[in-house]
ROLOKOL-909455 format. One record per atom (N, C-alpha, C): atom name; z, y, x. Coordinates in pm, whole numbers, plus 50000, padded with zeros to 5 digits. Layout:
% ROLOKOL-909455
R  at      w      v      u
R  CA      Z      Y      X
...
% end
This chain:
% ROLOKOL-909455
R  at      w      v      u
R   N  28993  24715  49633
R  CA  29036  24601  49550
R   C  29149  24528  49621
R   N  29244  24483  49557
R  CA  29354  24448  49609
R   C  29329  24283  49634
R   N  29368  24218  49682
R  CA  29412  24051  49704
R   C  29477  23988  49643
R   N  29527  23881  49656
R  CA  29622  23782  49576
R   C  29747  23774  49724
R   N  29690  23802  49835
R  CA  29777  23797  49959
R   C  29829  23915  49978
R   N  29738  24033  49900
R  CA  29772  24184  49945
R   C  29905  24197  49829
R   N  29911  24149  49705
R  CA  29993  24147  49608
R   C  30122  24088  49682
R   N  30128  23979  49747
R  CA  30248  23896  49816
R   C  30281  23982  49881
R   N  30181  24062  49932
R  CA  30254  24122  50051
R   C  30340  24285  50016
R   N  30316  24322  49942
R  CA  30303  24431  49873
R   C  30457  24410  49815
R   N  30517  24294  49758
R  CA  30646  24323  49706
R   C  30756  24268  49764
R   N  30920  24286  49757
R  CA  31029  24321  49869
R   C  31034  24166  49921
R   N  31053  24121  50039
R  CA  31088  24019  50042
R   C  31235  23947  49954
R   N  31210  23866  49913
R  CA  31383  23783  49860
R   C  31445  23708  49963
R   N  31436  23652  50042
R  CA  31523  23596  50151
R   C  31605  23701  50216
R   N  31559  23828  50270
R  CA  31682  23939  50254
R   C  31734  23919  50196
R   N  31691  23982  50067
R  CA  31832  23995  49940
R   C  31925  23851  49961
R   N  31844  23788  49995
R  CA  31952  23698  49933
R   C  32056  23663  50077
R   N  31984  23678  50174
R  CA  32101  23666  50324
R   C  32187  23774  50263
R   N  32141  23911  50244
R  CA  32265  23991  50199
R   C  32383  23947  50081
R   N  32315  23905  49989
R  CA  32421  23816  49907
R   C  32504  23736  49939
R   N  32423  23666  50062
R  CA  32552  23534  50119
R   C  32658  23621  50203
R   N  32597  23708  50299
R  CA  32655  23786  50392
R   C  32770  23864  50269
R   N  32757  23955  50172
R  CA  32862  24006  50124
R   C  32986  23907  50071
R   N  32913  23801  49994
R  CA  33021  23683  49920
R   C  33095  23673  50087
R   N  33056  23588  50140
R  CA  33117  23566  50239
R   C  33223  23690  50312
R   N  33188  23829  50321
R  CA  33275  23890  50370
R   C  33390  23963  50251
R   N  33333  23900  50174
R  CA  33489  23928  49978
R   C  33567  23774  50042
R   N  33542  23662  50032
R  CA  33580  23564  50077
R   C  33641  23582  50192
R   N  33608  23644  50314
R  CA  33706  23681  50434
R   C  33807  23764  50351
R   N  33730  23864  50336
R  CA  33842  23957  50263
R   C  33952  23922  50175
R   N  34000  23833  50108
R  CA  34035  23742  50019
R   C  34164  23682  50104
R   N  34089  23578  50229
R  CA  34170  23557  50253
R   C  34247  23582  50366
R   N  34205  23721  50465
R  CA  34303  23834  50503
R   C  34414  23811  50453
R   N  34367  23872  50299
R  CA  34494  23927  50223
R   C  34627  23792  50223
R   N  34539  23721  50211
R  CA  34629  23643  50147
R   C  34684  23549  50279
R   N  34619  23580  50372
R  CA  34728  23518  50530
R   C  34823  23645  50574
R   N  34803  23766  50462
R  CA  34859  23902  50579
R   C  35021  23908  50442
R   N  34994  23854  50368
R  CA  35064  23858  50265
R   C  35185  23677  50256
R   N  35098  23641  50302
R  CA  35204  23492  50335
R   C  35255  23514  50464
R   N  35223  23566  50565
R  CA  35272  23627  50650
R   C  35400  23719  50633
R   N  35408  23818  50563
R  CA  35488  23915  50529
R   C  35593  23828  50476
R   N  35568  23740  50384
R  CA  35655  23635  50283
R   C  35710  23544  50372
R   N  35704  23549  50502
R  CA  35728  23384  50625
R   C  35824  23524  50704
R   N  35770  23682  50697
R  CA  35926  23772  50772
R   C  36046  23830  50683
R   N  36026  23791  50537
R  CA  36109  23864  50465
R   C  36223  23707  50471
R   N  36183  23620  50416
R  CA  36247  23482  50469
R   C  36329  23467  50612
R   N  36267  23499  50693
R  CA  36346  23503  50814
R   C  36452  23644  50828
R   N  36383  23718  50757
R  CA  36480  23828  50782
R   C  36574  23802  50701
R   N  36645  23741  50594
R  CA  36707  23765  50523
R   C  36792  23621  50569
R   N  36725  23548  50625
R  CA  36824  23443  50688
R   C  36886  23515  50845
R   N  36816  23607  50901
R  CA  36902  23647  50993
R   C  37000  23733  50978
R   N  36972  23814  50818
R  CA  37112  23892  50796
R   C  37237  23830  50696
R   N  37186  23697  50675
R  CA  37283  23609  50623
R   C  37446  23631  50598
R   N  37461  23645  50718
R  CA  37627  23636  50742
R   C  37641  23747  50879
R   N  37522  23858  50824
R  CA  37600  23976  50904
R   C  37704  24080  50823
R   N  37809  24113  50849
R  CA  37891  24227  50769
R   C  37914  24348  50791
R   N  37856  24395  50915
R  CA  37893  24520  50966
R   C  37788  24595  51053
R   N  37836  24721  51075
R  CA  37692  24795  51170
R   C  37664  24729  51279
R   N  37788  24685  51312
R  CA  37767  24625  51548
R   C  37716  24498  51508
R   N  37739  24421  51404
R  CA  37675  24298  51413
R   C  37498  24301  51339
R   N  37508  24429  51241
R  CA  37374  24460  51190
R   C  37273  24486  51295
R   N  37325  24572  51408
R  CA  37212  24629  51494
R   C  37183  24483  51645
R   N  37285  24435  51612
R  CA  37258  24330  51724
R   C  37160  24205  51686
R   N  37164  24196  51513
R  CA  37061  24116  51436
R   C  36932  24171  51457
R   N  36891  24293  51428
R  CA  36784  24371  51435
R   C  36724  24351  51591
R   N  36796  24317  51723
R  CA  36759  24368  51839
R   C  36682  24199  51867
R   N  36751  24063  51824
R  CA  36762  23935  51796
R   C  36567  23898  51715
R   N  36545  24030  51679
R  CA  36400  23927  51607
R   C  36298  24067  51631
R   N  36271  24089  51755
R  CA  36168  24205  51814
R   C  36039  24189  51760
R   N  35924  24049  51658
R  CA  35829  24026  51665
R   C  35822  24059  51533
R   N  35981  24071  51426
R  CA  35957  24054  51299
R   C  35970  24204  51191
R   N  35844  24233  51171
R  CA  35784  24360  51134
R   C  35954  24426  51040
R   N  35953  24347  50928
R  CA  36057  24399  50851
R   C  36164  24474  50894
R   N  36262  24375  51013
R  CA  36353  24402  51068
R   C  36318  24514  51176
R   N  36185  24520  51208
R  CA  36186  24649  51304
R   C  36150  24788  51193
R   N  36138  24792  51096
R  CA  36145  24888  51007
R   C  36287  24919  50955
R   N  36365  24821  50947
R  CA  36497  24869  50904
R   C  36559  24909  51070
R   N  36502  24897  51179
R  CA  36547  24935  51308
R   C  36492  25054  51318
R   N  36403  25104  51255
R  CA  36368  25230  51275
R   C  36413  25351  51198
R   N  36478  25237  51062
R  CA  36566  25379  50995
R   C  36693  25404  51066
R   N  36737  25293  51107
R  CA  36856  25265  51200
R   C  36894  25411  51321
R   N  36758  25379  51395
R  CA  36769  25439  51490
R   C  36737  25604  51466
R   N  36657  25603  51375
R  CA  36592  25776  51294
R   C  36759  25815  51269
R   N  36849  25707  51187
R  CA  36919  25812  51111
R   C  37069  25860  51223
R   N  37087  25763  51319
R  CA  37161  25767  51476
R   C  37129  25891  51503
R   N  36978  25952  51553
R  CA  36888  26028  51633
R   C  36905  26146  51521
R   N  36912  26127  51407
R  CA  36929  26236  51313
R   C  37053  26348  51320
R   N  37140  26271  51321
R  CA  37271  26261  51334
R   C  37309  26337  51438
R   N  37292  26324  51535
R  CA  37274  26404  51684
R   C  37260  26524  51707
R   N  37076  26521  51650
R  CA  37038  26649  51607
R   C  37102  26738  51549
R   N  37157  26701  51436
R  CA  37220  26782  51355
R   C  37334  26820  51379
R   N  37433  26725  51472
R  CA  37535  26776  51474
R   C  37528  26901  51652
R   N  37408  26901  51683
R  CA  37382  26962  51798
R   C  37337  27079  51742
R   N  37264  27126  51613
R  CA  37231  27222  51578
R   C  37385  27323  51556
R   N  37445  27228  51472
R  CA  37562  27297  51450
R   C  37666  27362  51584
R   N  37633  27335  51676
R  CA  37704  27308  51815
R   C  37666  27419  51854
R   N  37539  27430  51867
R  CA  37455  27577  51928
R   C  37475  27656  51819
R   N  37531  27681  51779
R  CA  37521  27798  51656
R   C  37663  27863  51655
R   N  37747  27821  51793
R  CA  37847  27913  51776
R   C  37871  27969  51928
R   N  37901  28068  51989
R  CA  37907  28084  52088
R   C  38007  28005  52179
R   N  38006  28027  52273
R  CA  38052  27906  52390
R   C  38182  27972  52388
R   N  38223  28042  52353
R  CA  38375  28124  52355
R   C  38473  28066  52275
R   N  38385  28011  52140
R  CA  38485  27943  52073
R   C  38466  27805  52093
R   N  38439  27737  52171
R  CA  38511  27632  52210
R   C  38622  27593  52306
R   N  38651  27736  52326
R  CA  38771  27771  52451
R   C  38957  27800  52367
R   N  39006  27738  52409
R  CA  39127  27771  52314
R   C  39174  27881  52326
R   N  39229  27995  52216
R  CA  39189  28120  52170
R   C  39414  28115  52169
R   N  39481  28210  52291
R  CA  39607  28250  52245
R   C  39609  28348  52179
R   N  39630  28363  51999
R  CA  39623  28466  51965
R   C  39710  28576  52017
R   N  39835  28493  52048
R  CA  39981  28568  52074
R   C  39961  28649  52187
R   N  39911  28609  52275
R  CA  39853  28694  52405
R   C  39751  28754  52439
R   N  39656  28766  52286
R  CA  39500  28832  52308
R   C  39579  29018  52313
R   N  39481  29047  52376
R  CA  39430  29177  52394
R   C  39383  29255  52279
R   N  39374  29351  52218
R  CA  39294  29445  52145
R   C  39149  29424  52177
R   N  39061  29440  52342
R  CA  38991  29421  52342
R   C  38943  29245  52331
R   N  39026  29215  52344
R  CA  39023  28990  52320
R   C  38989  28968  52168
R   N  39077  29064  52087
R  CA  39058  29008  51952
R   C  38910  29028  51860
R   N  38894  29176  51945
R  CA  38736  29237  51919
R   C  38673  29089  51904
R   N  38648  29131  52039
R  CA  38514  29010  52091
R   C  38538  28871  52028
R   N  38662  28805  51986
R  CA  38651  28738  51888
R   C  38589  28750  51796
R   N  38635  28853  51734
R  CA  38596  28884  51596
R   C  38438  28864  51561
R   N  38365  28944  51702
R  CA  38235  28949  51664
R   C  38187  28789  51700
R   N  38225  28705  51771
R  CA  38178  28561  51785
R   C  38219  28529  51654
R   N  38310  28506  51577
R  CA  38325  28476  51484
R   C  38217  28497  51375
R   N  38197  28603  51347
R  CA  38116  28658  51274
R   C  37967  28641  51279
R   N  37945  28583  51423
R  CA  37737  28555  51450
R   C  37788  28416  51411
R   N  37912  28325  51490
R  CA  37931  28175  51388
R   C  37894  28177  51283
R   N  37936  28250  51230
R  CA  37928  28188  51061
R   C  37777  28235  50994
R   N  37741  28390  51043
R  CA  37617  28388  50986
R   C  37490  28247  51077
R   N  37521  28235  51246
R  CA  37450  28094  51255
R   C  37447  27994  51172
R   N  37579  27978  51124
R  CA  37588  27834  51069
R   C  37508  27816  50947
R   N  37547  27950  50887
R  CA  37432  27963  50749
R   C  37318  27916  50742
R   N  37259  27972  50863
R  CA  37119  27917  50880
R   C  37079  27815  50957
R   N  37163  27739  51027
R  CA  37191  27656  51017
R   C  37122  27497  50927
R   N  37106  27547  50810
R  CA  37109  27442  50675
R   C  36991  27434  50708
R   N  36898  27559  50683
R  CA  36732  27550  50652
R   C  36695  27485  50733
R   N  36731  27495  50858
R  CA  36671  27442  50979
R   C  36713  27314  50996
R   N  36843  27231  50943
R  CA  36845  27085  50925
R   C  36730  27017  50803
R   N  36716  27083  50710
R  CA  36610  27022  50583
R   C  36489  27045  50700
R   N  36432  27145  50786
R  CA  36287  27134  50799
R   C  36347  27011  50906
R   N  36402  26987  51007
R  CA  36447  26851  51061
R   C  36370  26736  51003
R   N  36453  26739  50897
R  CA  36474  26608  50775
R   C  36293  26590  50733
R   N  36263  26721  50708
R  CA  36098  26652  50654
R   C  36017  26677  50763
R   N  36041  26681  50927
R  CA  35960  26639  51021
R   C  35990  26500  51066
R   N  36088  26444  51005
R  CA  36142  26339  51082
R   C  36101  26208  50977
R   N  36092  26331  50880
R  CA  36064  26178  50772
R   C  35914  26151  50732
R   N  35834  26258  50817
R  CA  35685  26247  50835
R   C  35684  26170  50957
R   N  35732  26133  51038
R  CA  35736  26078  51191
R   C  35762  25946  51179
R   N  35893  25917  51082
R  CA  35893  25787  51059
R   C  35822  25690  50905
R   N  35734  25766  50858
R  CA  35593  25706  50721
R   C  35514  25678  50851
R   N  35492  25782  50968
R  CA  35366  25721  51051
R   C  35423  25600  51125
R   N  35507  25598  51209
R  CA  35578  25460  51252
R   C  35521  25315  51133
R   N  35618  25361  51058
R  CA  35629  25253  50965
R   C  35532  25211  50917
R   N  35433  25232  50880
R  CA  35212  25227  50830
R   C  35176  25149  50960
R   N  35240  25215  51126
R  CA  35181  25156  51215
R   C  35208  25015  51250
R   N  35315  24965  51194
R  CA  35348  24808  51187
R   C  35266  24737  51111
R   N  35199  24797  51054
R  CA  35106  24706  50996
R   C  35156  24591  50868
R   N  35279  24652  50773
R  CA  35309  24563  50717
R   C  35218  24636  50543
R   N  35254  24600  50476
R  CA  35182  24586  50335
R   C  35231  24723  50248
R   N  35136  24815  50200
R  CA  35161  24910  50136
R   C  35246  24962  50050
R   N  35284  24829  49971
R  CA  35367  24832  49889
R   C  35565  24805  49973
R   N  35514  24759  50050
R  CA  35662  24752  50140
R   C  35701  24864  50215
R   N  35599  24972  50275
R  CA  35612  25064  50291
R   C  35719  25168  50192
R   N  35596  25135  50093
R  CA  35605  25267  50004
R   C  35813  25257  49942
R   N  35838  25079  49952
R  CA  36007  25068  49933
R   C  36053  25139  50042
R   N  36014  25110  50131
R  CA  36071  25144  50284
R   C  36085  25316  50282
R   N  36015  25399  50229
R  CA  36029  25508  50266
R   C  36123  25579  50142
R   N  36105  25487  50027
R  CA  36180  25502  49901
R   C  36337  25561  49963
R   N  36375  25412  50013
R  CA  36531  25368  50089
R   C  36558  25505  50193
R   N  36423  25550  50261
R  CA  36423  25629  50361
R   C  36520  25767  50283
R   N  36433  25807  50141
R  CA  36427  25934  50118
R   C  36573  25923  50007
R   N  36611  25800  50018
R  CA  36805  25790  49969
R   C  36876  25841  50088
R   N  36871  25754  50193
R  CA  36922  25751  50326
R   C  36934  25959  50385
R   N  36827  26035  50396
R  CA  36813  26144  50388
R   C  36903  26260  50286
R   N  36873  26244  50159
R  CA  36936  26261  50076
R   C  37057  26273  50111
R   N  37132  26176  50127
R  CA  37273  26162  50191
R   C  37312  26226  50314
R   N  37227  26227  50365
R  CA  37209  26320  50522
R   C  37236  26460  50510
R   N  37175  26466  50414
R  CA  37161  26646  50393
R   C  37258  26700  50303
R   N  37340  26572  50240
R  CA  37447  26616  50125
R   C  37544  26628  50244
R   N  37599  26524  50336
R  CA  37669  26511  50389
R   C  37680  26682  50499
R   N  37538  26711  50559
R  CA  37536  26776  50635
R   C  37565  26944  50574
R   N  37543  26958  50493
R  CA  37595  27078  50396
R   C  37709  27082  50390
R   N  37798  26990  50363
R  CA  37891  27007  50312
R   C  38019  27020  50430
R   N  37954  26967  50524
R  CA  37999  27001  50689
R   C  37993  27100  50735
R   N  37890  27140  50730
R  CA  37877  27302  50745
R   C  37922  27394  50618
R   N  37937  27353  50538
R  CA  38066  27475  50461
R   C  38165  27439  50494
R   N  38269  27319  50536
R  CA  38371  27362  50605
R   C  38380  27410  50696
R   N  38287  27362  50785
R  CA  38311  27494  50945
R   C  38255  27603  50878
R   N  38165  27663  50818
R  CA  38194  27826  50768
R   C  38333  27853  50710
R   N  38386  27767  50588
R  CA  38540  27818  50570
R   C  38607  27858  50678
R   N  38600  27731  50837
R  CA  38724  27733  50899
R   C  38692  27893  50978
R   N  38532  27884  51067
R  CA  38535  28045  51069
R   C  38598  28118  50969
R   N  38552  28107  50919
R  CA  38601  28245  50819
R   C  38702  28289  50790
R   N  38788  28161  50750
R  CA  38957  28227  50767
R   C  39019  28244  50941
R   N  38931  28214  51021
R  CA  39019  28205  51165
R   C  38988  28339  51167
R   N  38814  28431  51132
R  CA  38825  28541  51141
R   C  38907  28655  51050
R   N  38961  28594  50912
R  CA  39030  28696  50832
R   C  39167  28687  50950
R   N  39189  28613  50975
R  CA  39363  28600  51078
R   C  39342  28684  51197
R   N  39202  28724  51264
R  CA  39188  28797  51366
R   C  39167  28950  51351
R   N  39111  28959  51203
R  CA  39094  29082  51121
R   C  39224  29108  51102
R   N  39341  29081  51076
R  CA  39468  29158  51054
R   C  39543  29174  51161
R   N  39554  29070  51264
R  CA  39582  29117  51391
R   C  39554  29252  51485
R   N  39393  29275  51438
R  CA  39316  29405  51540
R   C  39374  29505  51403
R   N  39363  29502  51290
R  CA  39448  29578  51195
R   C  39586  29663  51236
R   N  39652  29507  51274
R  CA  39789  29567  51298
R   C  39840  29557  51424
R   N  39758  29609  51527
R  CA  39783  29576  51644
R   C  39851  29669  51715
R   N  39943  29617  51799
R  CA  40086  29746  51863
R   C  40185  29740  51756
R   N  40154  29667  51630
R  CA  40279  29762  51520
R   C  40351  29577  51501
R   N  40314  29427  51551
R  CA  40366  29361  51489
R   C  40416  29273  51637
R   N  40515  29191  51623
R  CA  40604  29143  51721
R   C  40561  28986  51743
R   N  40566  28933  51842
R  CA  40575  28751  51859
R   C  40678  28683  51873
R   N  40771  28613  51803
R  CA  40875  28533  51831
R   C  40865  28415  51864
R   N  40906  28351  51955
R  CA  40842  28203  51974
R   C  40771  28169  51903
R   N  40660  28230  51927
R  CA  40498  28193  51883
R   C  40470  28220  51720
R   N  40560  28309  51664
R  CA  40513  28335  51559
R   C  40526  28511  51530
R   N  40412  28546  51476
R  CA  40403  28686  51434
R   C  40521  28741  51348
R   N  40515  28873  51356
R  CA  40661  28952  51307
R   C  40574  29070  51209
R   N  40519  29101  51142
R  CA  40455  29227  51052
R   C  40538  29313  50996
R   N  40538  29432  51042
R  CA  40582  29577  50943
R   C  40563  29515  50795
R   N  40469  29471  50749
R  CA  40446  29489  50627
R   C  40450  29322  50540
R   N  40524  29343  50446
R  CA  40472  29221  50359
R   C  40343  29137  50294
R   N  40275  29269  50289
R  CA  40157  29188  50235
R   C  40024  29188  50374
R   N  40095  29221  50474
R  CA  40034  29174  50583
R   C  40040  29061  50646
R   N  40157  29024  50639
R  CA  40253  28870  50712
R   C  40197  28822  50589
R   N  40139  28781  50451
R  CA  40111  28733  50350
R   C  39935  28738  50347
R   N  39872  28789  50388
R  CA  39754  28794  50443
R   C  39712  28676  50548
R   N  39808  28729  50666
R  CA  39762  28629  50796
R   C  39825  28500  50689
R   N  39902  28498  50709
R  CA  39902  28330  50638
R   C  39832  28244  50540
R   N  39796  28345  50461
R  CA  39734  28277  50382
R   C  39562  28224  50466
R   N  39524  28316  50538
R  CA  39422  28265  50680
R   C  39471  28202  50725
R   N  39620  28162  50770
R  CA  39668  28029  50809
R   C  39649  27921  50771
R   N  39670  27927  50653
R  CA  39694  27816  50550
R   C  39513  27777  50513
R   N  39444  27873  50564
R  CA  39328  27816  50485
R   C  39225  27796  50607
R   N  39240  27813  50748
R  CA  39220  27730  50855
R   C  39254  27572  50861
R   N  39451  27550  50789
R  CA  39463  27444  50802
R   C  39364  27348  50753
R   N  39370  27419  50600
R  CA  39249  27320  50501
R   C  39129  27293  50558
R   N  39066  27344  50608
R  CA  38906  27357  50652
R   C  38936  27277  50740
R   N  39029  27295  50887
R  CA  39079  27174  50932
R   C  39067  27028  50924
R   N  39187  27002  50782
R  CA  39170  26832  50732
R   C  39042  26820  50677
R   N  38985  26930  50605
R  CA  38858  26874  50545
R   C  38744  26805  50675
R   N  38722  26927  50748
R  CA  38629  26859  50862
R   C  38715  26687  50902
R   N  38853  26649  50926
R  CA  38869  26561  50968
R   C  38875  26461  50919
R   N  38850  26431  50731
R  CA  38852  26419  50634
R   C  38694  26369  50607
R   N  38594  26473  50669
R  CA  38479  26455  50646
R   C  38421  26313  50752
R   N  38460  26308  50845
R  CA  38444  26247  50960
R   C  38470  26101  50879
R   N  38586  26055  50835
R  CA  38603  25928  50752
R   C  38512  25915  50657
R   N  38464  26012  50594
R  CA  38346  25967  50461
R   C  38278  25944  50527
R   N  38203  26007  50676
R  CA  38093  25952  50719
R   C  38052  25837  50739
R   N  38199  25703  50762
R  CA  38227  25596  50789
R   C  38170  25505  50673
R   N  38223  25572  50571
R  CA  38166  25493  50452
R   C  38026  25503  50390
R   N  38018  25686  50422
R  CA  37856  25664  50446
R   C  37778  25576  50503
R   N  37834  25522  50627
R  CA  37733  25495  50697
R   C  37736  25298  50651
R   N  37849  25296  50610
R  CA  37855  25144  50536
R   C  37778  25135  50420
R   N  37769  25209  50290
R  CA  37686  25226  50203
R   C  37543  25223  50249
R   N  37488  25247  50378
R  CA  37315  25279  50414
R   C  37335  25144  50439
R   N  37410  25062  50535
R  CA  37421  24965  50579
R   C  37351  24856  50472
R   N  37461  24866  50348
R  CA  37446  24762  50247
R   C  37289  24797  50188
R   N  37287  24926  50161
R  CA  37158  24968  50110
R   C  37028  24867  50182
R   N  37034  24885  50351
R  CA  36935  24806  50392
R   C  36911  24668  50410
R   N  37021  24623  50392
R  CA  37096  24424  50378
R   C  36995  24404  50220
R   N  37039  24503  50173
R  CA  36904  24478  50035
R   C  36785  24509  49990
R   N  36749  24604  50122
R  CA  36644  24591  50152
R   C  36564  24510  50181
R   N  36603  24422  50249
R  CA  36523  24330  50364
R   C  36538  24176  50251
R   N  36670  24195  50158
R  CA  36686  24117  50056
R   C  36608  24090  49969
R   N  36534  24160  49878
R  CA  36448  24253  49783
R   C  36308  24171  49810
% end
């Protein structure tokens, strides 16, 4: 037979439940207002950041703003695309560097090469350009290790998900441009190989049969002397283009500039 005490005792206590009730309200209520100190927070660095880029206009004065506020999350995220896309840059232009043999960075007298000189050109020439080809693939896998390296950075500042998710937005413009730019660099140095090797290809062609006059070739044949030149002429181009390319980079790199001034604006 049961009790009237055995019944009390028998069902859940309520003062639990109900400490747990206070205990959860209370930790939605912390939770609450986390958010809302981690978020007025964020709103007290976008304010400062945008008063410290006030009356900046340029990269040397952009990166010296960025170095000026070390505590303020924003500005060290636009310091980290800063410095990613510097460090990018490097890389890439170091990939391209190793991808041609060390021979051709040596100045090449055609007028005085050898039969066996022009060979061994020829074949450096020829691993250049197929390097450079490949070359590309291996800048894109770059680009998406680097742009997995800097989502983890950027999460680790601890700023707000949604600022991130702009931040990597800007990132994957910034890239974009990287890889347009970097293509298109590397097809002019494949052009400029390529015609320096068609000009070395008619030389070992016509070699013993054509003359040097103060520094210019003499050909038996017309449409030989019309050959090399036109490899002349299309070295030159590849030439201005690479030097050509070098100035867009300038403006490239002013366009990311403004891009991130409105970032931090935004």
């Amino acid at each position: 037979m049961v009790t009237t005490w055995d019944r009390k005792e028998s069902k859940p206590g309520r003062l639990p439940l109900i400490l747990l009730g206070v205990f959860a309200a209370t930790g939605f209520v912390a939770l609450l207002f986390v958010g809302d100190l981690a978020r007025y927070q964020e709103a007290a660095m976008v304010g400062e950041s945008k008063a410290a880029l006030r009356d900046v206009n340029d990269l040397q004065q952009f990166d010296q703003a960025l170095k000026q506020y070390p505590a303020n999350r924003i500005l060290k995220l636009v310091a980290l695309a800063r410095e990613e896309a510097a460090s990018l840059d490097a890389a890439m232009r170091k990939l391209a560097e190793d991808a041609e043999p060390a021979s051709l960075t040596k100045p090449v007298n055609l007028a005085a090469a050898g039969r066996s000189d022009l060979d061994a050109l020829r074949r450096d020439l020829k691993t250049a350009e197929s390097n450079v080809a490949a070359v590309k693939s291996r800048s894109e896998a770059l680009i998406k290790t680097r742009r997995d390296e800097l989502e983890k950075s950027a999460r680790a500042l601890g700023v707000e998900s949604a600022t991130v998710a702009r931040f990597m937005a800007a990132v994957d413009e910034q890239h974009a441009e990287i890889a347009a730019f970097a293509a298109k660099a590397l097809s002019a140095r494949a052009e400029y190989l390529g015609a320096w090797e068609k000009s070395a290809a008619v030389l070992v062609r016509e070699f013993g049969s054509y003359k040097v006059t103060n520094g210019q070739f003499i050909f038996r044949l017309q449409p030989m002397a019309d050959s090399y030149n036109a490899a002349s002429v299309a070295m030159a181009a590849a030439t201005k283009r690479i030097a050509d390319l070098e100035e867009e980079l300038g403006a490239l790199q002013q366009a990311q500039f403004r891009r991130w001034k409105s970032f931090v604006g935004s």
